[in-house]
Every structure is written in structure tokens, then in C-alpha cells.
C-alpha positions in Angstrom: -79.4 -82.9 -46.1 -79.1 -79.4 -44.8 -75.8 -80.1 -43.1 -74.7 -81.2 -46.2 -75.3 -78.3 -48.3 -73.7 -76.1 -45.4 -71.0 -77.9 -45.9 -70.9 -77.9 -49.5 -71.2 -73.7 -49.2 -68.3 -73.8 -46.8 -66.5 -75.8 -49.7 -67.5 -73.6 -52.0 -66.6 -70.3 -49.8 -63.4 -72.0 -49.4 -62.4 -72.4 -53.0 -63.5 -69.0 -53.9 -61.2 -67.5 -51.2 -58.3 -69.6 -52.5 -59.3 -69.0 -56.3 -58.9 -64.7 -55.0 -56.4 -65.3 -53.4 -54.3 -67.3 -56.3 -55.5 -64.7 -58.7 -53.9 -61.7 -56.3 -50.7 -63.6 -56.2 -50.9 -64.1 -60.3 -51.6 -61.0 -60.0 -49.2 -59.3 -58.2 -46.3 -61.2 -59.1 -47.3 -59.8 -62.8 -47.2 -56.2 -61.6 -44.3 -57.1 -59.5 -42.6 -58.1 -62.7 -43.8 -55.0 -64.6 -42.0 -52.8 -61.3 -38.9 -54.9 -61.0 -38.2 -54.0 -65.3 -39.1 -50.8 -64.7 -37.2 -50.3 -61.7 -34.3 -51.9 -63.5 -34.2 -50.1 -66.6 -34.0 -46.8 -64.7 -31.0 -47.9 -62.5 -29.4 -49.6 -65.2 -29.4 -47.2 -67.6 -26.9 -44.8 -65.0 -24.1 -47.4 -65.7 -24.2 -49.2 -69.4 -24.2 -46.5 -72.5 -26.6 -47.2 -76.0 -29.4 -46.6 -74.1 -32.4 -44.6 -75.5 -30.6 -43.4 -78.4 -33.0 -43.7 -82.0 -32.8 -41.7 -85.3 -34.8 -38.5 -83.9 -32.1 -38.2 -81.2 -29.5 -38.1 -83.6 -31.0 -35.7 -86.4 -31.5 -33.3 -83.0 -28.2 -32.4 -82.8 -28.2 -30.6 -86.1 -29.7 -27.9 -86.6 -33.0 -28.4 -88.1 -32.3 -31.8 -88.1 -29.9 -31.6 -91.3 -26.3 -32.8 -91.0 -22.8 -31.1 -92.6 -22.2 -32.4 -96.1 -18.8 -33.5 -97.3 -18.9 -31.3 -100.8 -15.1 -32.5 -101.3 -15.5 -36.3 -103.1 -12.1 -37.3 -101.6 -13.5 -37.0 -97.9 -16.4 -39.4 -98.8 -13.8 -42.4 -98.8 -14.1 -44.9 -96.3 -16.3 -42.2 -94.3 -18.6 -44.0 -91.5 -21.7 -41.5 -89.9 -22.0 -42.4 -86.5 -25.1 -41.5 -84.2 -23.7 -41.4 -80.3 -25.9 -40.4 -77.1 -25.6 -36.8 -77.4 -23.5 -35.8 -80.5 -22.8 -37.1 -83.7 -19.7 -37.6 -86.0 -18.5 -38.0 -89.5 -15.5 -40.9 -88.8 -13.1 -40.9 -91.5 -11.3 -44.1 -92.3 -8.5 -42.4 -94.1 -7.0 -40.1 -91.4 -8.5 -42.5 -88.6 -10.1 -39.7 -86.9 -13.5 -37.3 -86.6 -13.5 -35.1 -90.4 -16.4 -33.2 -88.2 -18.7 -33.9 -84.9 -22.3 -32.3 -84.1 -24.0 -31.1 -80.9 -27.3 -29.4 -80.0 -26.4 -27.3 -76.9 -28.7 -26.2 -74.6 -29.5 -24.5 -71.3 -31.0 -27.5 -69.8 -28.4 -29.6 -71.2 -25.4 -28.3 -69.7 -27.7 -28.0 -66.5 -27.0 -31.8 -65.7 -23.3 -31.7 -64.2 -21.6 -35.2 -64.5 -18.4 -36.1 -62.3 -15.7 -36.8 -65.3 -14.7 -40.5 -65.9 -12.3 -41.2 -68.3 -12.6 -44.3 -70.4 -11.1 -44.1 -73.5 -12.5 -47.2 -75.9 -11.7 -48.1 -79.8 -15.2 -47.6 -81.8 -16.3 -51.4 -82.6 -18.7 -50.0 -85.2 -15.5 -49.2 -87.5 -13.8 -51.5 -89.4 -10.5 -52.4 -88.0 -8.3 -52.2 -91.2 -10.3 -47.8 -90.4 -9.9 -48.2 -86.5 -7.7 -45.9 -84.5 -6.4 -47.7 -81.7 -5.4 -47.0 -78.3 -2.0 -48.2 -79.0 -1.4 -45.3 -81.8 -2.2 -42.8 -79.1 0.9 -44.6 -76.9 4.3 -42.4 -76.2 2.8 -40.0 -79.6 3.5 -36.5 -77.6 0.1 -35.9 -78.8 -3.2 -35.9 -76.7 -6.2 -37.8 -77.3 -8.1 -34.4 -78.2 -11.9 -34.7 -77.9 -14.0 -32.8 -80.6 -17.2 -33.2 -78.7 -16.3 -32.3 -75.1 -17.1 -34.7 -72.4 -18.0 -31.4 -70.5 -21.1 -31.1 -73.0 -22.3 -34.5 -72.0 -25.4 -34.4 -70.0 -25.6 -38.3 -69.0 -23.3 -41.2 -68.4 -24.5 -42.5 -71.5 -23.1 -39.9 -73.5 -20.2 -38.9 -71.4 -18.8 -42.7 -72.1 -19.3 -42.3 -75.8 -17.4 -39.1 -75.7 -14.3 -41.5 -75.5 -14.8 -43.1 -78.6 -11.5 -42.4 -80.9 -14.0 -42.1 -83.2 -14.6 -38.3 -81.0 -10.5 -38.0 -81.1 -7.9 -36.7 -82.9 -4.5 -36.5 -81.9 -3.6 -32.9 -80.6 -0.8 -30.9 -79.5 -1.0 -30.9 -75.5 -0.6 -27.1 -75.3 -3.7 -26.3 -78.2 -5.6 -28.9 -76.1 -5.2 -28.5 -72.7 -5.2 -24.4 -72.9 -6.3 -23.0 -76.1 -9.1 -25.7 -76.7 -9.9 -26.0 -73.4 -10.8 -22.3 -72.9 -12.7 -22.9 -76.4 -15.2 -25.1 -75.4 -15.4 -23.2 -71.8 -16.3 -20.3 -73.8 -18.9 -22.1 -75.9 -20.9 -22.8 -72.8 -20.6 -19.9 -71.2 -22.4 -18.8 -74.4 -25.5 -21.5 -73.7 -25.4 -21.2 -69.6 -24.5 -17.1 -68.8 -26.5 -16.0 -71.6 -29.2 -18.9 -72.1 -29.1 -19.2 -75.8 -29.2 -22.5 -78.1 -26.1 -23.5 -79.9 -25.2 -25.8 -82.8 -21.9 -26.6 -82.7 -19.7 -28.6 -85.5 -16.1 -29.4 -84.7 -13.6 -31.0 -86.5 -9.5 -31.0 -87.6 -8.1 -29.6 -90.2 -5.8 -31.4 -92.7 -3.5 -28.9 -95.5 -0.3 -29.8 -97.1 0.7 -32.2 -98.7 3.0 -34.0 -96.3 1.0 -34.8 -93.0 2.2 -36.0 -89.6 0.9 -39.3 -88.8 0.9 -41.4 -85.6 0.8 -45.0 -84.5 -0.6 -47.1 -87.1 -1.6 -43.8 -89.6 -3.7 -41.5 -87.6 -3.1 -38.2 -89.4 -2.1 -35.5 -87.1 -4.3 -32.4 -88.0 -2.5 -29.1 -88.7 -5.5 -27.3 -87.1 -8.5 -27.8 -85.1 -11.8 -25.8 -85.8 -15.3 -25.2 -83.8 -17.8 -23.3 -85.8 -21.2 -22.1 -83.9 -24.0 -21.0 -84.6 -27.0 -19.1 -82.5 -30.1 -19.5 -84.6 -32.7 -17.1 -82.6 -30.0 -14.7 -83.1 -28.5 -15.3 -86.3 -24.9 -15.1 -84.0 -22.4 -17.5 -86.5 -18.8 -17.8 -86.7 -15.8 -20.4 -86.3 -12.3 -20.7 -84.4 -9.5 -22.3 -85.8 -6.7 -23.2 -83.8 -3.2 -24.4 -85.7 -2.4 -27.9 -84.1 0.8 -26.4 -82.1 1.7 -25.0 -78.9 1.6 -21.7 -80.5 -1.6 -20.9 -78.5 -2.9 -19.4 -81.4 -6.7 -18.8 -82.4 -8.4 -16.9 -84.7 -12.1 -16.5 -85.4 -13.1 -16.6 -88.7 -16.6 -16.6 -90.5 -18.2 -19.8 -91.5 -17.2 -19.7 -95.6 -14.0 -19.3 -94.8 -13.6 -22.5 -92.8 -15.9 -24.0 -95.4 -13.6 -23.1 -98.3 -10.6 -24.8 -96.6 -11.8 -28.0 -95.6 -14.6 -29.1 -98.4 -17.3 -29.3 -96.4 -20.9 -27.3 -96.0 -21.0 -27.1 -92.2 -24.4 -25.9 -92.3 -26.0 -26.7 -95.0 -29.6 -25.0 -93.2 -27.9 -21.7 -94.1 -27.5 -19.2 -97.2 -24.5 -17.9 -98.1 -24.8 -14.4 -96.9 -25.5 -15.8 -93.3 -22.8 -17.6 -93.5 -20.1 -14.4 -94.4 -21.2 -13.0 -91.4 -18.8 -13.1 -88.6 -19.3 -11.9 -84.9 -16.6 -11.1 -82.4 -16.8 -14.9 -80.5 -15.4 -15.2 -77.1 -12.2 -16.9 -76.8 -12.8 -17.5 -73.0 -15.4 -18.4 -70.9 -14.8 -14.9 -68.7 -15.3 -12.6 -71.9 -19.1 -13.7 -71.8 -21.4 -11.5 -70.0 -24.8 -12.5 -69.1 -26.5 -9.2 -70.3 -24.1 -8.3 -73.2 -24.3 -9.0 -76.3 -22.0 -10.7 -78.8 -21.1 -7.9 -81.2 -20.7 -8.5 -85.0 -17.7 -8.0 -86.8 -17.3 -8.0 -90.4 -19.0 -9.3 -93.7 -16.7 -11.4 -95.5 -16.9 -10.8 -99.1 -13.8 -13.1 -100.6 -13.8 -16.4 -99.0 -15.7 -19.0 -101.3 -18.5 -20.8 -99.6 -19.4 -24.5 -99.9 -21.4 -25.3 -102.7 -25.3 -25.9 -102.2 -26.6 -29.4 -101.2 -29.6 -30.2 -102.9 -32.7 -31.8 -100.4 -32.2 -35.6 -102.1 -28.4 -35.7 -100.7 -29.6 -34.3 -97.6 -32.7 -37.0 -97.0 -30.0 -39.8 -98.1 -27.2 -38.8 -95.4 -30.4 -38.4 -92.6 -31.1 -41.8 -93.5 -27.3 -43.1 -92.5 -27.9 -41.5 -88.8 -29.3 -44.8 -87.4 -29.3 -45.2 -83.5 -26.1 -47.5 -82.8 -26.2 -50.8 -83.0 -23.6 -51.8 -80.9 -24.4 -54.8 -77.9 -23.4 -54.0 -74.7 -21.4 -57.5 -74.9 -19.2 -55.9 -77.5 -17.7 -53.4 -75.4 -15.8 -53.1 -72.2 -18.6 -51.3 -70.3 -18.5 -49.3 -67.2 -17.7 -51.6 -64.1 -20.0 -51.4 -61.2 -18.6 -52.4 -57.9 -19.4 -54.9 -55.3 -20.7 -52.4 -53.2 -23.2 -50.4 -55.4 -24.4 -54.1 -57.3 -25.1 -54.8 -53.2 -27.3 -51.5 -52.7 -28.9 -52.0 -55.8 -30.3 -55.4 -54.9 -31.2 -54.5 -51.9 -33.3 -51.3 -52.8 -34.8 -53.7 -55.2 -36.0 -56.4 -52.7 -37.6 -53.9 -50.4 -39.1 -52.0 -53.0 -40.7 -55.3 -54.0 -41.8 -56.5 -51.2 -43.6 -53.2 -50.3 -45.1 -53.2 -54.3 -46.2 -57.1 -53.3 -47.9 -56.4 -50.0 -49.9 -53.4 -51.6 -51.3 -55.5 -54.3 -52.0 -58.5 -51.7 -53.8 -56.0 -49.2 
């Protein structure tokens, strides 16, 4: 009888070792899951954009977290708001382009410095009868002119949705590639020499009756404009560049701007912040890390956009939804052979190693 119950404990012993042992296998094969999706997730989101983005994100890139309001009814037509990674835009159906983009620029945003790749996309989110297509871009003699710089962009994420048309209009290849180009180097000089917080809201400009249009009826702006503002600071103040080769610029104050195009840039601010101008940098080498922007004059003529009451501000917030594009949608960034290879590999080790942890 004795050997009997020995060998019913051995039995016993047995199972419970191979009960332990199932469980650490259940076990780590759970955690192993938990590590590979996490693991994933963080690799993944370095190639394929619409990642992370939610409603917060995008009220963050206006300043306190109210967007520009188009005061003109005309402007409201066929108008789409758009929440990207890292900027926003007002997409206008009508002229096929931005009617006004926003970005929160920071020091430790423009810290993150991303190699540029080009990939110029048609918006899905858009309506195609509203779409502006690559094709209307094709032998124009204009350039596909970013309003929210792929420069600004601190991810890959963002950086691909800079090249939305829904980010383009179609600019003059001198205004872009010199006067607009020194623009938006000036802006973050502003943020990185200086280490102040900017709101930015950019946009094209559309007067006269007769306007340029190219492709299948993208308007051609007769100028571009960027106005900024530099809250701890109260800095404020806009460029506006005529759509030429002219290489012109002016700097202008906020109501000015406001009183051509219909719109309440920033809605945040009174009127008498908004007159005041300040003597902006028109290139990146005018800003000085320990000098500070000068003001320039109060303007007393220009008529100001109208106030926005808090009810039409709460009901545009409400249209700034995270995108809602799938990733099966779009063409998406490509990831070679090579880098897919690397990938699985770091994977399997790293799984492995997670594996024989939880089994020790």
C-alpha cells in the first residue's frame, strides 16, 4: 500500500509540474502577445500616418483651442474642416484649395528634425466633384505651395499629411520657392532662436473678380498670407505675399488681413490686439536670439472681423474630429524589403528573450 501512495504522490508531483508549467506557457505566450502589439504599434506607427490623432490634438493647434471663423457666408460653401497630425485646415470646395491652415509651434516641436519625403496624395476625405487632383497641378507653371510647411512637421505622420492638396494651393515658383520659403524659415527661427510659442494661420488670398484657375478649377490665389501670433508676448502680425514672382512681402497687422479675406483669424483676440503690428522678420537671419521683436504701429483704419459669439465657436470645435480615413484608402508610405526584414527580425529576438524571461 505504501508503494502505492508513493507512486500516486509522484503522479501527483508530476501533474502539478505540468499544470505550472502549462500555466507559464499560457502565460507567457499572453504577455508575449501583449509585447509583440506593443512592440508593433511603436514601429508601425514610424511608416503609416492617422495614427494617434483625436479631437484634443486637433483643438491644440489653435490657440486656446478655438479655431478661425469664416465671418464671410460665401466662404462657408462646400467648406470641409479637416483635423491632420499636426495642423489643421479649412478645405474649400469652391476654389479646391486650403481658405486657411492652423499650427501650434513649439520649441520642442521643431526639435524633432525629419529627413523630407515628398508624397503628394489627393485628400479622400473630400468629395471628388471638391477634390483637387494631382492632374490639375500637371504642366500648370504653378507649384504645389504648402500652407502648413512640411518643415513644421515633427513626425512622419504629420510630415505625410502635409502633402494633402487639401495643404496646397497652386503658387507662383518664385513667391514659393524664395519669398515663402524664407517666410516660414523666419517663423521658426522665431520658435527655435528665441524659444517662444507660435500660432500660426496661413492661407491664400482670392480678390477680383476674374480669377486664374488651373486644371479642373483650382483657383489660383492672387496672394498668399501667414499671420502669427506670440501669446506670452502679445507679439501679432501677418505677411502677405502677391501670388507673383514679384518677390514682394509686406507685413501687415492682423485686421487688415482680416478685413480682406472675411475671416476672424483669431477669434481668442480683441480688436485692439489685433491693430497692433510688430516689425516681423522676413528672414530667418533677421532673428536674434536675445533681441526682441520691436512693435510698429497701431493701425487705426482697417476694419476688423466681426465678433464670433461662444455657440458658433463650440459648434465649429465640434467639426474638428480626428480623421477618419483607413489606412486601406490611401496609397501609404512603402516600406522596403529590407527594413520589413529587420523589423521581423528585431521582433523574433526580442520575443524570444521576453519568452525565456517569463518561462525562467
Amino acid at each position: 500500500m505504501a508503494r502505492k501512495k508513493r507512486r500516486n504522490r509522484s503522479t501527483s508531483l508530476g501533474k502539478d509540474f505540468l499544470n505550472n508549467s502549462v500555466v507559464k506557457v499560457v502565460l507567457g505566450l499572453v504577455a508575449t502577445g501583449s509585447f509583440a502589439i506593443a512592440f508593433g504599434q511603436e514601429k508601425i506607427t514610424q511608416f503609416i500616418p492617422f495614427v494617434g490623432s483625436n479631437s484634443s490634438e486637433c483643438l491644440k493647434q489653435f490657440y486656446r483651442d478655438e479655431p478661425p471663423f469664416l465671418v464671410k457666408d460665401s466662404l462657408q460653401k462646400n467648406s470641409y474642416p479637416l483635423c491632420f497630425n499636426g495642423f489643421n485646415v479649412m478645405y474649400s470646395g469652391v476654389s479646391k484649395t486650403p481658405l486657411w491652415t492652423a499650427e501650434y509651434l513649439s520649441p520642442e516641436r521643431l526639435s524633432q528634425k525629419i529627413k523630407r519625403e515628398d508624397n503628394f496624395h489627393e485628400e479622400t476625405r473630400v468629395s471628388q466633384s471638391h477634390r483637387a487632383l494631382l492632374s490639375d497641378y500637371k504642366a500648370s507653371g504653378y507649384d504645389r505651395g504648402h500652407m502648413s510647411p512640411n518643415a513644421d512637421m515633427p513626425d512622419k505622420a504629420s510630415q505625410y499629411d502635409s502633402f494633402s492638396l487639401a495643404n496646397m494651393v497652386p503658387q507662383a515658383p518664385k513667391n514659393n520657392q524664395q519669398v515663402w520659403r524664407e517666410l516660414e524659415e523666419a517663423t521658426r527661427a522665431i520658435v527655435t532662436k528665441q524659444k517662444k510659442d507660435v500660432y500660426v494661420v496661413t492661407g491664400p488670398v482670392f480678390s477680383g473678380k476674374k480669377l486664374k484657375t488651373i486644371g479642373n478649377g483650382v483657383i489660383v490665389p492672387t496672394a498668399v498670407y501667414k499671420a502669427i501670433y506670440l501669446p506670452k508676448e502679445g507679439i501679432i502680425g501677418a505677411y502677405y505675399a502677391p501670388n507673383d514672382n514679384s518677390l514682394k512681402v509686406n507685413v501687415m497687422s492682423v485686421c487688415a488681413l482680416e478685413e480682406q479675406l472675411g475671416i476672424n483669424l483669431f477669434p481668442q483676440l480683441t480688436e485692439e490686439q489685433k491693430r497692433n503690428t510688430y516689425k516681423l522678420p522676413l528672414t530667418a537671419n533677421q532673428v536674434k536670439a536675445n533681441s526682441k521683436i520691436e512693435y510698429s504701429h497701431w493701425d487705426a483704419e482697417s476694419q476688423c472681423a466681426p465678433n464670433v459669439s461662444s455657440d458658433q465657436l463650440q459648434a465649429l470645435q465640434k467639426k474638428f474630429q480626428p480623421q477618419k480615413n483607413s489606412t486601406s484608402s490611401v496609397d501609404l508610405p512603402q516600406v522596403d524589403q529590407q527594413t520589413q526584414d529587420a523589423l521581423v527580425k528585431q521582433l523574433v529576438e526580442a520575443l524570444l528573450q521576453y519568452l525565456l524571461q517569463i518561462l525562467k
